[in-house]
N, C-alpha and C positions, 0 to 999 in steps of 0.2 A: 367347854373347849371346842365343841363339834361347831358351835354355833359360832364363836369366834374365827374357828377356819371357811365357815361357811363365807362371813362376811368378807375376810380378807379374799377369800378367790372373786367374789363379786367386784369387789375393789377392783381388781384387777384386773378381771375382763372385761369392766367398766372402762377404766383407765386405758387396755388395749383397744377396745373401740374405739375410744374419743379419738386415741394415738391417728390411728386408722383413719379413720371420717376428717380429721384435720390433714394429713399426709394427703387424700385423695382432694380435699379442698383447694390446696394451693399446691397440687403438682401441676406443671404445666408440661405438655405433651411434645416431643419433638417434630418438627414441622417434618412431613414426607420430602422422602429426599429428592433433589431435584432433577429431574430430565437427563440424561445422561446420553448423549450421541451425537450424533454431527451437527456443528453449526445449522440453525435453519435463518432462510432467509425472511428480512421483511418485507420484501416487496421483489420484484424484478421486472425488467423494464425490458424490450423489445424494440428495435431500431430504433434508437435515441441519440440525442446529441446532449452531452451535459456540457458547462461552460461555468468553468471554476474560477472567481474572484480573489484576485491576493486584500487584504487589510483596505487599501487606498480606493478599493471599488474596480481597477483596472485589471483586464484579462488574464490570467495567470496560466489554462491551459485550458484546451478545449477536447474532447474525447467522443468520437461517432462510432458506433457499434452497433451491430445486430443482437447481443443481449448484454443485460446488467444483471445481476443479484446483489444487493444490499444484505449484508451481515447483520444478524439481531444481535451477537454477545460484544463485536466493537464497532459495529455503522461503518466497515470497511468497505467496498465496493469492489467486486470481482467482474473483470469482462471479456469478455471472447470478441479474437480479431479488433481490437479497436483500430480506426484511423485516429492519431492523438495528433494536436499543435501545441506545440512548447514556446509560449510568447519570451522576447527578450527585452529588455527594458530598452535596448535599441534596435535598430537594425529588422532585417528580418525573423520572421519566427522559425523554428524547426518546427517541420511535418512529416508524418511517417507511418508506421503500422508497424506492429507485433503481433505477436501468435496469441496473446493475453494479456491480461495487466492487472496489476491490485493497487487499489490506490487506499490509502488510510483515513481515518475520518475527517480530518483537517485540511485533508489536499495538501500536505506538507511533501507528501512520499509517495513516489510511484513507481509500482516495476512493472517494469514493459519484457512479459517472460517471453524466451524463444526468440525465433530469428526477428530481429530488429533490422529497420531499413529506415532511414530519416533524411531529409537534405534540407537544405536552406538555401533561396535565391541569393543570386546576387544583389548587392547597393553598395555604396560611396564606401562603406566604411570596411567592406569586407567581400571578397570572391566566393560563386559558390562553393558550393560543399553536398557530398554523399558520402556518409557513412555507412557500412554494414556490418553488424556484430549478431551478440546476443544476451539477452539476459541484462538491459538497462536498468541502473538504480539511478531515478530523474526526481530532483527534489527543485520544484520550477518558485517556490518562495527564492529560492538564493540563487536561480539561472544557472543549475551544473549540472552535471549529468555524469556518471561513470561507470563501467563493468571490467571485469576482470576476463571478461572473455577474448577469443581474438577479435581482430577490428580492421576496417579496409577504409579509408578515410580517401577519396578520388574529389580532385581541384582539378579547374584547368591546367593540366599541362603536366601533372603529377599523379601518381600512386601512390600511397601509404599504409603498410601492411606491416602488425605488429602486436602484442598482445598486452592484454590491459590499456582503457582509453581513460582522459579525463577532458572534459569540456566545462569552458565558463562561458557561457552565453552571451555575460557581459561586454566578454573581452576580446571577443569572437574567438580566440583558443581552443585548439585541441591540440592535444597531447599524448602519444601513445609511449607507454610507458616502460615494453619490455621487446625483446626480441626484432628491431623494427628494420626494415627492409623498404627502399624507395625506390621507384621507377619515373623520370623524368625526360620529357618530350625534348625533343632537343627546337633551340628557339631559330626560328626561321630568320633569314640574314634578310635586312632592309633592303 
C-alpha cells in the first residue's frame, strides 16, 4: 500500500510538472506597456515655407513660419506665428497671420489660433477685404473659413462688426452672424 501511495504522488508531481513546463511553453508574456507622456515630435522645421496641394495638383494653401513640429501619434503639424495664404478657386487668395495654427494630416483643417488678421486684394469679381477676429477654423478643400469669435470685416467705404463670421471663398461672401453693427462712409456727390 506504501508503494502504491508512493507511486500515485510520483504521478502526480509528474503530471504537475509537465502541467508547469507546458503552461510556461506557450505563455506569452504581455508586451511592456507603452510610452505614456506628451506627444513627441518627428521632426521640426525652422523658417520654412510648406505649400499644400488640393487632389487636382493645384495650390490649396501655402504656410511661412519660423518653426513647425510634426506630431508622431497623428502627422498633425503645429506652428508658431505662421504667415498662411488661403488660395480661392477664383479671384484672389486670402493672406494673413495668427498667433498659431494646427493643421491636420490631410491638410483638410486648419486653425489659425489667436488673433487673426487676413485681407484679400481687390479684382473684377470682388472689392477688398480685412478681416480681424480670432481663433479661425479654415478648411481650404472647400474655400470657407469660420469662428465664433468677434470679427471686424473693413471694405472700402464700410465697417463690419459683429460676432461669429462665415466666409465662402468661392462666393467671395462673408457673413457675420450675430450681434452686428455697420459703419458707412457716406458717398461723395459727382
Amino acid at each position: 500500500m506504501v508503494e502504491r501511495n508512493l507511486r500515485t504522488v510520483a504521478a502526480l508531481a509528474l503530471a504537475a510538472a509537465l502541467t508547469w513546463a507546458l503552461f510556461w511553453f506557450f505563455y506569452k508574456p504581455d508586451s511592456p506597456p507603452a510610452f505614456v507622456g506628451p506627444p513627441r515630435s518627428n521632426y521640426t522645421l525652422d523658417n520654412f515655407t510648406l505649400n499644400a496641394l488640393d487632389e487636382g495638383g493645384k495650390l490649396s494653401f501655402t504656410v511661412t513660419a519660423p518653426t513647425l513640429a510634426r506630431r508622431n501619434d497623428d502627422g498633425s503639424l503645429w506652428v508658431d506665428s505662421p504667415d498662411f495664404l488661403i488660395a480661392a478657386q477664383q479671384g484672389q487668395p486670402w493672406k494673413g497671420q495668427s498667433q498659431s495654427a494646427f493643421i491636420n494630416k490631410d491638410g483638410s483643417y486648419l486653425l489659425l489660433a489667436g488673433p487673426v488678421e487676413m485681407h484679400r486684394e481687390a479684382d473684377a469679381d470682388a472689392a477688398a477685404a480685412r478681416v480681424e477676429t480670432r481663433d479661425v477654423d479654415a478648411y481650404p478643400k472647400e474655400n470657407r473659413l469660420q469662428t465664433a469669435a468677434a470679427a471686424t470685416i473693413t471694405q472700402p467705404g464700410s465697417i463690419l462688426r459683429g460676432t461669429g463670421m462665415k466666409a465662402d471663398l468661392n462666393t467671395h461672401q462673408l457673413e457675420l452672424l450675430a450681434d452686428v453693427h455697420a459703419s458707412f462712409a457716406p458717398k461723395r456727390k459727382p
